[in-house]
Biopython code that builds the backbone (N, CA, C, O; Angstrom):
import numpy as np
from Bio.PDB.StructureBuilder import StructureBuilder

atoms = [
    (1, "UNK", "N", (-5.662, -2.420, -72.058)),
    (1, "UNK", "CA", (-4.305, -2.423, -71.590)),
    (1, "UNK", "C", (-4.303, -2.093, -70.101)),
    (1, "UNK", "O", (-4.887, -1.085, -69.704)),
    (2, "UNK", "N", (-3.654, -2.924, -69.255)),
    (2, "UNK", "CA", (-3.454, -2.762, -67.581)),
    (2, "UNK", "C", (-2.450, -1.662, -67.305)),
    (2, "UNK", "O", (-2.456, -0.562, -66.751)),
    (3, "UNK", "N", (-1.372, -2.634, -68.088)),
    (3, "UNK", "CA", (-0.193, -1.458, -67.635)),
    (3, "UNK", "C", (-0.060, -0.217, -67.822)),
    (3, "UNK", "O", (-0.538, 0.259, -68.852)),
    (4, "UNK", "N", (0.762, 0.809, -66.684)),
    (4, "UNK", "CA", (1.272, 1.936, -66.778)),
    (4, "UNK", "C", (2.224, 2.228, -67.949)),
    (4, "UNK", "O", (3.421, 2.017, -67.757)),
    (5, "UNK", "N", (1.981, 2.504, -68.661)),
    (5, "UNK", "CA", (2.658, 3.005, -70.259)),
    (5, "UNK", "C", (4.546, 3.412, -69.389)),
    (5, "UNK", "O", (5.581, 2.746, -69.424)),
    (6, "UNK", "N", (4.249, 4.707, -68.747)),
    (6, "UNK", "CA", (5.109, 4.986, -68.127)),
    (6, "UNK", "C", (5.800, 3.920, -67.414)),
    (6, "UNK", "O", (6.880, 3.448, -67.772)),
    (7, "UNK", "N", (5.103, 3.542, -66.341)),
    (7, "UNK", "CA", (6.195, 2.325, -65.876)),
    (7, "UNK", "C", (6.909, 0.965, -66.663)),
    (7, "UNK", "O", (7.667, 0.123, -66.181)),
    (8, "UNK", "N", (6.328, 1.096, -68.165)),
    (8, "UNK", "CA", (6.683, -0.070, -68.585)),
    (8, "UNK", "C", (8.051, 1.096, -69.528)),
    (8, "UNK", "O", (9.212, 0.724, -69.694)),
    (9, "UNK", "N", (7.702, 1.972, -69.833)),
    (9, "UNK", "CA", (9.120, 3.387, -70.270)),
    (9, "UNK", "C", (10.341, 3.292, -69.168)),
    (9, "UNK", "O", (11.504, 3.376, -69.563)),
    (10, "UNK", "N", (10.007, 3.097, -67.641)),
    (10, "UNK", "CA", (10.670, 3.621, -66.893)),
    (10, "UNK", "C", (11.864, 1.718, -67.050)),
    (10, "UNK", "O", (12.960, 1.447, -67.540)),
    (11, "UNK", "N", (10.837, 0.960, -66.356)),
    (11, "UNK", "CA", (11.068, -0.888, -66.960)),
    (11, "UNK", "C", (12.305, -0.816, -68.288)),
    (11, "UNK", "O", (13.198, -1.658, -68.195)),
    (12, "UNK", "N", (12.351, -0.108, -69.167)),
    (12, "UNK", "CA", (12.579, -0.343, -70.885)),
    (12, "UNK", "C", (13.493, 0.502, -70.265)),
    (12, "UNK", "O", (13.938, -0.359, -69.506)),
    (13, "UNK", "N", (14.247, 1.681, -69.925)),
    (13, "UNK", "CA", (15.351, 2.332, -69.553)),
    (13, "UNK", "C", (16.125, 1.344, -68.903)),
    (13, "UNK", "O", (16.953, 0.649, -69.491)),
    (14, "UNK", "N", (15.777, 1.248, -67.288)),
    (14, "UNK", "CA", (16.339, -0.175, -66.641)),
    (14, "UNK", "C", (17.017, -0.677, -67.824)),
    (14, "UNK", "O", (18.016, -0.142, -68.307)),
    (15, "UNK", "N", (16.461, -1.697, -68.270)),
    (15, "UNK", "CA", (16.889, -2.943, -68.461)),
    (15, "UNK", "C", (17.970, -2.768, -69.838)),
    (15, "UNK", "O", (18.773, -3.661, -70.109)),
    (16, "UNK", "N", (17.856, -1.391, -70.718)),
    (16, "UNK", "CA", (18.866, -1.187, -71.031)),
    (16, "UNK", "C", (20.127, -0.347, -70.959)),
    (16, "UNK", "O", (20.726, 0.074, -71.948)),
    (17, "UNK", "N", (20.567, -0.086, -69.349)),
    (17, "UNK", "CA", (21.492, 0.958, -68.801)),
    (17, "UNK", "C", (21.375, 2.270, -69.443)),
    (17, "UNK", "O", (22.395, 2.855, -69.805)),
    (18, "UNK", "N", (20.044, 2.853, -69.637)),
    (18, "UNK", "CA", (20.419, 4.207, -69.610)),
    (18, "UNK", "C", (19.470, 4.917, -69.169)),
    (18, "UNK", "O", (18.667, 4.405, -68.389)),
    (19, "UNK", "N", (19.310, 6.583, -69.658)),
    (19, "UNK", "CA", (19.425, 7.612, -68.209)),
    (19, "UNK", "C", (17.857, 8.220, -69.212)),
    (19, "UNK", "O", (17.847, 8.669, -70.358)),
    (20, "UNK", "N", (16.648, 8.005, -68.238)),
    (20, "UNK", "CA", (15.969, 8.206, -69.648)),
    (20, "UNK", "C", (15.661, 9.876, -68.232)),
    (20, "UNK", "O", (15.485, 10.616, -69.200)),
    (21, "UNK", "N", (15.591, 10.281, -67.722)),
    (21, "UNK", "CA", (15.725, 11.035, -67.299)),
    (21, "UNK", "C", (16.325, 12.205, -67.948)),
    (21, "UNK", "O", (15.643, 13.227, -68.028)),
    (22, "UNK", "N", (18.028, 12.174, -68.625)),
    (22, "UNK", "CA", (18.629, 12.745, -69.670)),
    (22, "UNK", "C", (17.604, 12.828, -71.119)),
    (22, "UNK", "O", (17.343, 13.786, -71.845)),
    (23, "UNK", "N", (17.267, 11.709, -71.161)),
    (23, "UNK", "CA", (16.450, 11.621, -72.629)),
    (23, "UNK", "C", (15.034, 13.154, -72.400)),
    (23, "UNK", "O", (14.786, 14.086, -73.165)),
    (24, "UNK", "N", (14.525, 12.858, -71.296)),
    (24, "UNK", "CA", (13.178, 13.245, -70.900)),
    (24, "UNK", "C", (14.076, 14.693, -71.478)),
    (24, "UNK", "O", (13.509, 15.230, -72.429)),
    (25, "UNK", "N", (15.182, 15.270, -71.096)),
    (25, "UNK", "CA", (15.512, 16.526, -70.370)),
    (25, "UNK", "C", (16.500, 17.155, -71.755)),
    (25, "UNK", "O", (16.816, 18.344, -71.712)),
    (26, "UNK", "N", (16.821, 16.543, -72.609)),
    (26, "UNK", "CA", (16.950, 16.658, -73.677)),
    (26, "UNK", "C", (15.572, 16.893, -74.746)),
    (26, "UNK", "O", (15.447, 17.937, -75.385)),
    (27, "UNK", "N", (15.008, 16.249, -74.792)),
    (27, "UNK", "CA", (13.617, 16.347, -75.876)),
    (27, "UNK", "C", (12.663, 17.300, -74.846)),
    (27, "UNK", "O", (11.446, 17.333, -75.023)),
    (28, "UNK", "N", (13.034, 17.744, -74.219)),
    (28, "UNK", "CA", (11.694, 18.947, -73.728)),
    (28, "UNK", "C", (12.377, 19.925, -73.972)),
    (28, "UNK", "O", (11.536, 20.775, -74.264)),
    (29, "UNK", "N", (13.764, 20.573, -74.081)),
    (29, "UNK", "CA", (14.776, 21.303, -74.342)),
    (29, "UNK", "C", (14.712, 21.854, -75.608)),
    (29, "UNK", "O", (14.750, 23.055, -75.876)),
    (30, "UNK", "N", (14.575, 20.577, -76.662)),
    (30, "UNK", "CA", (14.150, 20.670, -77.645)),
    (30, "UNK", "C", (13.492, 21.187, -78.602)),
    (30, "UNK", "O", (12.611, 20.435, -79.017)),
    (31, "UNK", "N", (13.583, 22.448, -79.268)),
    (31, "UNK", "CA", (12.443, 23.384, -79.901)),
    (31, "UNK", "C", (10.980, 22.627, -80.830)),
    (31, "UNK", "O", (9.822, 22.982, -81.048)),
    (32, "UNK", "N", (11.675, 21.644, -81.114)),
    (32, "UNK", "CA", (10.481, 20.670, -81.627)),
    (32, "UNK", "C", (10.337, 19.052, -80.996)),
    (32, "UNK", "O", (9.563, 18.228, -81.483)),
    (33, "UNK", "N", (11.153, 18.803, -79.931)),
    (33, "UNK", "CA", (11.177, 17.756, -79.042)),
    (33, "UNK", "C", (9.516, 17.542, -78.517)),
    (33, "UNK", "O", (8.841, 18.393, -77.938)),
    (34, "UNK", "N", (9.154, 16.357, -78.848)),
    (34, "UNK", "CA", (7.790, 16.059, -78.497)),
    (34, "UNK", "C", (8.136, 14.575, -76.849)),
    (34, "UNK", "O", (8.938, 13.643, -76.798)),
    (35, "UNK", "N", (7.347, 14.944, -76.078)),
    (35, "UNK", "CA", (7.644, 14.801, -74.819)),
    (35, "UNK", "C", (6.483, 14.350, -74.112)),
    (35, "UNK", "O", (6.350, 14.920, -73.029)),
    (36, "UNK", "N", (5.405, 13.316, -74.446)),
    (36, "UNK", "CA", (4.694, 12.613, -73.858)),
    (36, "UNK", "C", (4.284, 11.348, -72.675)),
    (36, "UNK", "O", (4.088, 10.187, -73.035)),
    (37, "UNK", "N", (4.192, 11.818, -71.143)),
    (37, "UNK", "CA", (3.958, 11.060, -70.346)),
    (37, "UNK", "C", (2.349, 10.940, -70.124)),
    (37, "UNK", "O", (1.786, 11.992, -69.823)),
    (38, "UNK", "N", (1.680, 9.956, -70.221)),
    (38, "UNK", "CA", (0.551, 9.607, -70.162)),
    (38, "UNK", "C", (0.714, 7.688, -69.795)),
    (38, "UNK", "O", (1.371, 6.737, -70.217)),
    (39, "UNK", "N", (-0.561, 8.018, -68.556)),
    (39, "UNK", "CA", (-0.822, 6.393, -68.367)),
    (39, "UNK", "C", (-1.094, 5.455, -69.996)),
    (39, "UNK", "O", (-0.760, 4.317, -70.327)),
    (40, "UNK", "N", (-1.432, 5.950, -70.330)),
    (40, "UNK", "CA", (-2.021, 4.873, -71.953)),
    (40, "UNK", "C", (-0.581, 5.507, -72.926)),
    (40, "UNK", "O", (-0.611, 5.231, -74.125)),
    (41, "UNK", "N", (0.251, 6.071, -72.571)),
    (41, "UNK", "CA", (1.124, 6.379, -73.635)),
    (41, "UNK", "C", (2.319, 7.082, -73.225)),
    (41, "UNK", "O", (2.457, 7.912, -72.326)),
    (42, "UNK", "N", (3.248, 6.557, -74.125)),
    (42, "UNK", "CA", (4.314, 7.319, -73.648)),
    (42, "UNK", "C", (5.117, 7.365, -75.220)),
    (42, "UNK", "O", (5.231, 6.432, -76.015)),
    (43, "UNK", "N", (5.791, 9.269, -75.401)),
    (43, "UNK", "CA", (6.428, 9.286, -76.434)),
    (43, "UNK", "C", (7.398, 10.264, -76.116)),
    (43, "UNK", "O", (7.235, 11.132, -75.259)),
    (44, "UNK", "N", (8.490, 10.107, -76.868)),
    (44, "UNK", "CA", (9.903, 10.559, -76.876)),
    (44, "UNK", "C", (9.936, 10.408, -78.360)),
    (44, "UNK", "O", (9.918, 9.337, -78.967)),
    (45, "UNK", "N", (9.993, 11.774, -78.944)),
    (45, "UNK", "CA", (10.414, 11.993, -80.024)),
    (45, "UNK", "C", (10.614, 12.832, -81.351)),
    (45, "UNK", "O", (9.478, 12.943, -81.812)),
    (46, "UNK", "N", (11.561, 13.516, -82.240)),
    (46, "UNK", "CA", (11.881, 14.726, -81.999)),
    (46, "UNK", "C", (12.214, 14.518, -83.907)),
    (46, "UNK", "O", (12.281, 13.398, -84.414)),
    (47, "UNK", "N", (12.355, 15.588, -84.574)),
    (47, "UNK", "CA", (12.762, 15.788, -86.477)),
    (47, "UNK", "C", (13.894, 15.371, -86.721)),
    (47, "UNK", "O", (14.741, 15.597, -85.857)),
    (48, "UNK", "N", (14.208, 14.814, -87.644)),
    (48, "UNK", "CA", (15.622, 14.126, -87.926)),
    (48, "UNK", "C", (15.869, 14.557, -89.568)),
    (48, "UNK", "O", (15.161, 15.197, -90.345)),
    (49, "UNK", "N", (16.958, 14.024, -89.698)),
    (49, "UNK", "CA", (17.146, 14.179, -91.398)),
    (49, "UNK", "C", (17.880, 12.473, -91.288)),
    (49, "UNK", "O", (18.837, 11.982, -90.690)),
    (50, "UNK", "N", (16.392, 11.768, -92.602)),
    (50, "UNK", "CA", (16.035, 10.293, -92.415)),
    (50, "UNK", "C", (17.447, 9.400, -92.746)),
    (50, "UNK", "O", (17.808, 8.270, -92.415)),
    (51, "UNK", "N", (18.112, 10.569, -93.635)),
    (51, "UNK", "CA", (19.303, 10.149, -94.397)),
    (51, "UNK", "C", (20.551, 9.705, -93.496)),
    (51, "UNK", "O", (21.307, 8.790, -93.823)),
    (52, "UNK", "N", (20.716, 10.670, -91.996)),
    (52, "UNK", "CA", (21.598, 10.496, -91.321)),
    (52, "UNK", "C", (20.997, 9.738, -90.274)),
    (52, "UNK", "O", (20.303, 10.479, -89.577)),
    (53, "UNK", "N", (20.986, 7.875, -89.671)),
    (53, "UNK", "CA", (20.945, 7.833, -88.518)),
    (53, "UNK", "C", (21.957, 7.377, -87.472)),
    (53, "UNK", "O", (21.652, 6.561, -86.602)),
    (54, "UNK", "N", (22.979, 7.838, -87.560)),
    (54, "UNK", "CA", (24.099, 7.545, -86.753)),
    (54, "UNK", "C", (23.803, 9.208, -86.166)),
    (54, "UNK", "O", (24.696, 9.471, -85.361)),
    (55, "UNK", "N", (22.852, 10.364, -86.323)),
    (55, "UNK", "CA", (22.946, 11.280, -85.315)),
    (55, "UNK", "C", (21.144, 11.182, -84.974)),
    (55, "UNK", "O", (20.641, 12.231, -84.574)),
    (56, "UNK", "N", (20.451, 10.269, -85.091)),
    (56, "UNK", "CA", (19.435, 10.327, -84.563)),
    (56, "UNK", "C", (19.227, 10.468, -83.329)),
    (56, "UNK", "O", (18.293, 11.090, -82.823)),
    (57, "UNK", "N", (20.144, 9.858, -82.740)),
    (57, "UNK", "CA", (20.222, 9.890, -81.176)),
    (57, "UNK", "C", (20.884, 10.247, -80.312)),
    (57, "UNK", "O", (21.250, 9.798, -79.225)),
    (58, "UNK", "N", (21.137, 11.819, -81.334)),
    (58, "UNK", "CA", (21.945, 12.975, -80.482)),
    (58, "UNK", "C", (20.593, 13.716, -80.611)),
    (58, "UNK", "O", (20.035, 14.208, -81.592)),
    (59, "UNK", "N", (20.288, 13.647, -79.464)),
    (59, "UNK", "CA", (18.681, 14.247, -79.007)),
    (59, "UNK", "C", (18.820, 16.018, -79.028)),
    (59, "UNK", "O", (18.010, 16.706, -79.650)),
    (60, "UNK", "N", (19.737, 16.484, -78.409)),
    (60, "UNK", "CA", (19.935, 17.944, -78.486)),
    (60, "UNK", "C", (20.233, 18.361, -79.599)),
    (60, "UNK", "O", (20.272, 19.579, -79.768)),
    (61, "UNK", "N", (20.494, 17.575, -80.548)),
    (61, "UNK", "CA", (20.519, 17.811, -82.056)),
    (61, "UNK", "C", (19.362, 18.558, -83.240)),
    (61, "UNK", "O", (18.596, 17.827, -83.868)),
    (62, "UNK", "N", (19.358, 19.842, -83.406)),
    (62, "UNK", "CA", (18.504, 20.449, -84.482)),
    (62, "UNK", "C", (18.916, 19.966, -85.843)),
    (62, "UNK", "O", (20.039, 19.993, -86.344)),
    (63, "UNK", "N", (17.540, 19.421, -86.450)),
    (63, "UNK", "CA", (18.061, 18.816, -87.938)),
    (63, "UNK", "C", (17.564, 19.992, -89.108)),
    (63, "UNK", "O", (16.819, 19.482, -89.944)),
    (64, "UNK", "N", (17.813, 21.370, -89.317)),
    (64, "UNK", "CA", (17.273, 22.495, -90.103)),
    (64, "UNK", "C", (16.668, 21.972, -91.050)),
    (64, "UNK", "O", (15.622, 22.478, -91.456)),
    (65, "UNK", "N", (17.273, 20.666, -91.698)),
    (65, "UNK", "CA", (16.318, 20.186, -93.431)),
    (65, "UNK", "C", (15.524, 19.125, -92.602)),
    (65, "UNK", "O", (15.447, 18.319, -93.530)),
    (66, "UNK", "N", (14.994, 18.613, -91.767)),
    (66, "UNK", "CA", (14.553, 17.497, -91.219)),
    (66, "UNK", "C", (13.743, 16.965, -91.983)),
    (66, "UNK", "O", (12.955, 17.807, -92.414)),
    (67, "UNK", "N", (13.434, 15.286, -92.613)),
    (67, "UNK", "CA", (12.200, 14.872, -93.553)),
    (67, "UNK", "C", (11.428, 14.046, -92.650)),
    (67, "UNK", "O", (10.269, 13.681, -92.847)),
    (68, "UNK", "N", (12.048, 13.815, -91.787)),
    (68, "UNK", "CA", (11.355, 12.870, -90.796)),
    (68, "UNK", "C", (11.252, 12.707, -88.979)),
    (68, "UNK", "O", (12.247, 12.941, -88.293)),
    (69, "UNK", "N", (10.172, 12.362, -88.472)),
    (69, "UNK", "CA", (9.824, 12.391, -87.102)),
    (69, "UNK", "C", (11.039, 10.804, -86.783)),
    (69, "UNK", "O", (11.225, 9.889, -87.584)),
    (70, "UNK", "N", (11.456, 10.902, -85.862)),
    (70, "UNK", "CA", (12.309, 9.945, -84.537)),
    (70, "UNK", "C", (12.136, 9.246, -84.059)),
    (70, "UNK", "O", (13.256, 8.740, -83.988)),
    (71, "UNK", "N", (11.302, 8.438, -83.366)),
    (71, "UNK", "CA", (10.775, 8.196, -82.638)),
    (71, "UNK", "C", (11.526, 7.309, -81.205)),
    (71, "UNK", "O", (11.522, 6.078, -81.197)),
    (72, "UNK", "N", (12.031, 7.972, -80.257)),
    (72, "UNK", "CA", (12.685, 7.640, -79.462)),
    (72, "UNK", "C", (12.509, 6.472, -78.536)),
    (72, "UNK", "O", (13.323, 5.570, -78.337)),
    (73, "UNK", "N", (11.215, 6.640, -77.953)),
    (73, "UNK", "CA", (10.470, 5.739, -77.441)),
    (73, "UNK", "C", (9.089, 5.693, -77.803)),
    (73, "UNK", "O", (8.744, 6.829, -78.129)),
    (74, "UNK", "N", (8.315, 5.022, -77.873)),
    (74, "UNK", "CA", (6.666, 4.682, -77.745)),
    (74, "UNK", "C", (6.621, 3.643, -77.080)),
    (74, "UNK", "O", (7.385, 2.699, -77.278)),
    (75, "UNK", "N", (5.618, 3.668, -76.095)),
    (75, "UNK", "CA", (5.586, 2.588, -75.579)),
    (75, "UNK", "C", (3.497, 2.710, -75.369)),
    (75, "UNK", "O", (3.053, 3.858, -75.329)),
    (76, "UNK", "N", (2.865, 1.984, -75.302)),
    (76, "UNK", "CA", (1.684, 2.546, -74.690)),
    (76, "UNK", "C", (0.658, 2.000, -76.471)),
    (76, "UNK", "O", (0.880, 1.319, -77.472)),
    (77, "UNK", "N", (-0.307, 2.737, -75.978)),
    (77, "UNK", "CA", (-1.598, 2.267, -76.869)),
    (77, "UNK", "C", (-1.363, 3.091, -78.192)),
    (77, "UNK", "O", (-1.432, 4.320, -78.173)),
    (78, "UNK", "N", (-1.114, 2.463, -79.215)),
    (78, "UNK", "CA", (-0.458, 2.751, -80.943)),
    (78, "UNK", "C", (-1.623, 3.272, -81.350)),
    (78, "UNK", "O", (-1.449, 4.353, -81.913)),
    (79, "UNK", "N", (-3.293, 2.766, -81.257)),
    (79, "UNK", "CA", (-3.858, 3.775, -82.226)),
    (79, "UNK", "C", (-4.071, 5.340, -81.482)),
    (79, "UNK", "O", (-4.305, 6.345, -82.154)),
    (80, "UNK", "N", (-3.967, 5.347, -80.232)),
    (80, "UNK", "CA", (-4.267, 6.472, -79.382)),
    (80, "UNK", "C", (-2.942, 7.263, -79.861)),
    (80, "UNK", "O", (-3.138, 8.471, -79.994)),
    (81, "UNK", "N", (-1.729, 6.854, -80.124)),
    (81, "UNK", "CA", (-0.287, 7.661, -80.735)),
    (81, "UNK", "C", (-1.007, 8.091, -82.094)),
    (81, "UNK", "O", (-1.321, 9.228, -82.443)),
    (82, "UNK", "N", (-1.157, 7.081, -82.657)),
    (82, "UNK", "CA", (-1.855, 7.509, -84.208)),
    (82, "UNK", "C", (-2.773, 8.584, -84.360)),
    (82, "UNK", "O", (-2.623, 9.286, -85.360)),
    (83, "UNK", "N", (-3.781, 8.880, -83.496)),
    (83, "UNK", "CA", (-4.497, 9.542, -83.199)),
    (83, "UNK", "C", (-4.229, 11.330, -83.329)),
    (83, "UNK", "O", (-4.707, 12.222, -84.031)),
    (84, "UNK", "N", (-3.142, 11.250, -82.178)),
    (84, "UNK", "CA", (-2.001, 12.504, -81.789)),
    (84, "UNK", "C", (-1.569, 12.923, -82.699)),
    (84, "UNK", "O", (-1.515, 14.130, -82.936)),
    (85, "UNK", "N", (-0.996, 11.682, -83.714)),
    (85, "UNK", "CA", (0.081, 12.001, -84.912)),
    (85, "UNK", "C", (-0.405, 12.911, -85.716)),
    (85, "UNK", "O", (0.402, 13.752, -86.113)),
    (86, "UNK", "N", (-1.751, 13.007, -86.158)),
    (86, "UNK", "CA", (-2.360, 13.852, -86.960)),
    (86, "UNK", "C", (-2.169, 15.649, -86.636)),
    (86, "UNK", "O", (-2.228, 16.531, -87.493)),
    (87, "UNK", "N", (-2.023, 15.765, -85.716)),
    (87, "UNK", "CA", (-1.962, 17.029, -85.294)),
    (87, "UNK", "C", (-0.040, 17.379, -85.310)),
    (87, "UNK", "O", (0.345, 18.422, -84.783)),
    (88, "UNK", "N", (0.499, 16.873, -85.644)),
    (88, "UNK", "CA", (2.063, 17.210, -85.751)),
    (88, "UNK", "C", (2.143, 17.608, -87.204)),
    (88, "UNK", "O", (1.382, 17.271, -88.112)),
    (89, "UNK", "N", (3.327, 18.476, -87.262)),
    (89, "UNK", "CA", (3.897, 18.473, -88.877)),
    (89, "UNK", "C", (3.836, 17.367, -89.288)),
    (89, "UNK", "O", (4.055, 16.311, -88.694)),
    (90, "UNK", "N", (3.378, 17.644, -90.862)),
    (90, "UNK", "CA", (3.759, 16.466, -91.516)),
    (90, "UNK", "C", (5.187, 16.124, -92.098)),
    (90, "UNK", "O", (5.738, 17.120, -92.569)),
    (91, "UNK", "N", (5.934, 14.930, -92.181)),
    (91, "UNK", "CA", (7.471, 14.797, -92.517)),
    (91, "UNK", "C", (6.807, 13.571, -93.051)),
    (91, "UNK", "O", (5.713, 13.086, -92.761)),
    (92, "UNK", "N", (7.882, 13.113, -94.049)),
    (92, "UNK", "CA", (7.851, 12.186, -95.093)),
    (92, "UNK", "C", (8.200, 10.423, -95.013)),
    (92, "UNK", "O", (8.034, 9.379, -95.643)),
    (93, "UNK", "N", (8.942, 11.105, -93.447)),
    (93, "UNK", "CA", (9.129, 9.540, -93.155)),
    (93, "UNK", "C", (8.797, 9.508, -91.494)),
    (93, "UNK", "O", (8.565, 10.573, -90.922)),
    (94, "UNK", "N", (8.788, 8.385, -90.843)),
    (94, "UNK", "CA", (9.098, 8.014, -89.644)),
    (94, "UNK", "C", (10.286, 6.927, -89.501)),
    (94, "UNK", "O", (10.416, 5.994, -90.294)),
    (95, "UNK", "N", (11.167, 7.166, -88.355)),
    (95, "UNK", "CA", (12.778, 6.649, -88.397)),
    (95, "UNK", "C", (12.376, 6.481, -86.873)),
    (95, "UNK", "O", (11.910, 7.302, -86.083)),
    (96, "UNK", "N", (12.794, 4.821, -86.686)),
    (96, "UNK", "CA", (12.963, 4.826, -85.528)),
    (96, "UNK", "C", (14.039, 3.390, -85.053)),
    (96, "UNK", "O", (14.135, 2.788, -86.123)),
    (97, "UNK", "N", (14.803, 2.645, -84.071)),
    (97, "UNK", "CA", (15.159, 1.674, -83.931)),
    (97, "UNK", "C", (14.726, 0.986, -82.892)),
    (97, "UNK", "O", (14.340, 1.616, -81.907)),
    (98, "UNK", "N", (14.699, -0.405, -82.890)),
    (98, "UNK", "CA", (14.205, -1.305, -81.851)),
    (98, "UNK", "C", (14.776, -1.707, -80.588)),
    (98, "UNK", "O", (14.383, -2.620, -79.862)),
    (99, "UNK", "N", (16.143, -0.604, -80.332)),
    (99, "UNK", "CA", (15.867, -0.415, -78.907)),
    (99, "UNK", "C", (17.143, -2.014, -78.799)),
    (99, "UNK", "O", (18.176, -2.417, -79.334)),
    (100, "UNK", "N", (15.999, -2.480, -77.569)),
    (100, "UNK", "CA", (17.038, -3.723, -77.487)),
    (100, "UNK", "C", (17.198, -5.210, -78.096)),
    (100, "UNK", "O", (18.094, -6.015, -77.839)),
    (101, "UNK", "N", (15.985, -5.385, -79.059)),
    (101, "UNK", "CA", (15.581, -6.068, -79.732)),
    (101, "UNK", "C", (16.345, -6.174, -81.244)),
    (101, "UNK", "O", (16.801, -7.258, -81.609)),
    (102, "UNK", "N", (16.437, -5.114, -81.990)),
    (102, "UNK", "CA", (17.365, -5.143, -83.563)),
    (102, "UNK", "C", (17.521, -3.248, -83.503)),
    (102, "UNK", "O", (16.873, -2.307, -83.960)),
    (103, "UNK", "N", (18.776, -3.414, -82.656)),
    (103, "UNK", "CA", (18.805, -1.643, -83.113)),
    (103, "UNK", "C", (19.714, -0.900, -84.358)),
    (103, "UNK", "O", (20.529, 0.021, -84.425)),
    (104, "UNK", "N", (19.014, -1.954, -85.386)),
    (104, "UNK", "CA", (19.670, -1.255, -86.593)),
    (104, "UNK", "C", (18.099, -0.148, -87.050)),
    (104, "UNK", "O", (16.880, -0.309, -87.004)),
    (105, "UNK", "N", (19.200, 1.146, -87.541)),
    (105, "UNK", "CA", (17.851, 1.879, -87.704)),
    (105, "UNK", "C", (16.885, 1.577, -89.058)),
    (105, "UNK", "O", (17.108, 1.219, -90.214)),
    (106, "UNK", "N", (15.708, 1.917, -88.282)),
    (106, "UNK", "CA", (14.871, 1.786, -89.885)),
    (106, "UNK", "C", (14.025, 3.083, -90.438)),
    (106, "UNK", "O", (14.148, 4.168, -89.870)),
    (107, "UNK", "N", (13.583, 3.000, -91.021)),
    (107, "UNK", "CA", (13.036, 4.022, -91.919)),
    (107, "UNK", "C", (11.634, 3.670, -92.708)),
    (107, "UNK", "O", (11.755, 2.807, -93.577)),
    (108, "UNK", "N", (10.247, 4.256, -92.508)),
    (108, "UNK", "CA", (9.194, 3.975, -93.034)),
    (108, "UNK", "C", (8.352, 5.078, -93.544)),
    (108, "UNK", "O", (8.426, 6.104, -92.869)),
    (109, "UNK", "N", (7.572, 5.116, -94.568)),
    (109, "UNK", "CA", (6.939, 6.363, -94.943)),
    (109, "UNK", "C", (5.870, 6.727, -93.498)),
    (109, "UNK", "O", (5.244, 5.991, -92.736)),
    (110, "UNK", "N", (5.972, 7.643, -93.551)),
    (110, "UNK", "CA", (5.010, 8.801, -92.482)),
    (110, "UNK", "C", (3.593, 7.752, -92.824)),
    (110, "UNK", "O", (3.419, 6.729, -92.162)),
    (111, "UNK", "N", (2.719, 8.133, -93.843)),
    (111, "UNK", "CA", (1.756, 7.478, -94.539)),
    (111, "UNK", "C", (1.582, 5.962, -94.011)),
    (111, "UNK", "O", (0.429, 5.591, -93.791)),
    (112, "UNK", "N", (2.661, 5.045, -93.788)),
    (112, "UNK", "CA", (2.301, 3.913, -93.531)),
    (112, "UNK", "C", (2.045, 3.444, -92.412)),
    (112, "UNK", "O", (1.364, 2.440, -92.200)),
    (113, "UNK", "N", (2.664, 4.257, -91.466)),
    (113, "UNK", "CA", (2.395, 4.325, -89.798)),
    (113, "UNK", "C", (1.027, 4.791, -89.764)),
    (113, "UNK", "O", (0.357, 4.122, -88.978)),
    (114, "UNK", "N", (0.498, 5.544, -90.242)),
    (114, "UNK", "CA", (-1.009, 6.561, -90.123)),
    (114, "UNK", "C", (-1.735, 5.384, -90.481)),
    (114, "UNK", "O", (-2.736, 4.998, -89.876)),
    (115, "UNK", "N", (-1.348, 4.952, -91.232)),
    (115, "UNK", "CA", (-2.923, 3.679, -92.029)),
    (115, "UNK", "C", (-2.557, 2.563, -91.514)),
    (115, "UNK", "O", (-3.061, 1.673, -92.198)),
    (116, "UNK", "N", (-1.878, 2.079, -90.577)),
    (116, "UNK", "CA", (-1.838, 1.081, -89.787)),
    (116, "UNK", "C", (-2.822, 0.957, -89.221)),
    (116, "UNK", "O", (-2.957, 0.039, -88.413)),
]
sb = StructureBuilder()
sb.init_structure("model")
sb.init_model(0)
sb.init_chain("A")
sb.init_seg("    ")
for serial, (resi, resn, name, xyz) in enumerate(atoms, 1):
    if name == "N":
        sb.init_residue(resn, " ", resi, " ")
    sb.init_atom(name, np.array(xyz, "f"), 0.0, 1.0, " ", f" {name:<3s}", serial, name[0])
structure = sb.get_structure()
C-alpha cells in the first residue's frame, strides 16, 4: 500500500462535509474511544449497544450494556487492524456503516471480522 492511511481519512472527511477533527476530539474524550493515526492505518472507533444504531454516531455517547465495537472509520491495511483487534475487549458484534457509499447501518459477528 502507497498511500497515507491518514491522508486518504483526512480525503474521506472532505469529500463528505464533515469535521473529522470533532470526530478525532470526541473518541479520544472517550473513556473507551479507540483513536488510531498511523501511516498504514487509521481507526475511529468506540462500544455501542448493536441494537440501537440511530445513536451510534453520537460519539460522546457511553453505551453502559455495550455488545458491540463501532467502527467509525478504518481506512488503511485490514489485516494489520485485525491484528490490533485481538488485544481489545471482546464484544459480540462489530457495527459499522459505509459512510458515503450505503450508510444504512450494519451489523456483523465480532468472530467474522477476525477470520477474515
Amino acid at each position: 500500500m502507497n498511500a497515507d492511511a491518514r491522508d486518504q481519512a483526512w480525503e474521506y472527511y472532505k469529500a463528505a462535509g464533515r469535521d473529522m477533527e470533532a470526530d478525532l476530539a470526541a473518541l479520544a474524550a472517550h473513556p473507551e474511544g479507540i483513536v488510531l493515526l498511523m501511516p498504514r492505518l487509521v481507526v475511529l472507533m468506540k462500544p455501542v449497544c448493536s441494537r440501537q444504531p440511530e445513536q451510534w454516531t453520537d460519539l460522546p455517547r457511553i453505551f453502559p450494556a455495550a455488545d458491540a465495537w463501532y467502527v467509525h472509520l478504518l481506512v488503511g491495511d485490514l489485516r494489520l487492524a485485525r491484528r490490533l483487534a485481538t488485544a481489545l475487549p471482546r464484544r459480540r458484534w462489530l457495527c459499522f456503516q459505509r459512510g458515503l457509499r450505503t450508510p444504512a447501518p450494519h451489523r456483523q459477528p465480532w468472530q467474522a471480522f477476525m477470520q477474515h
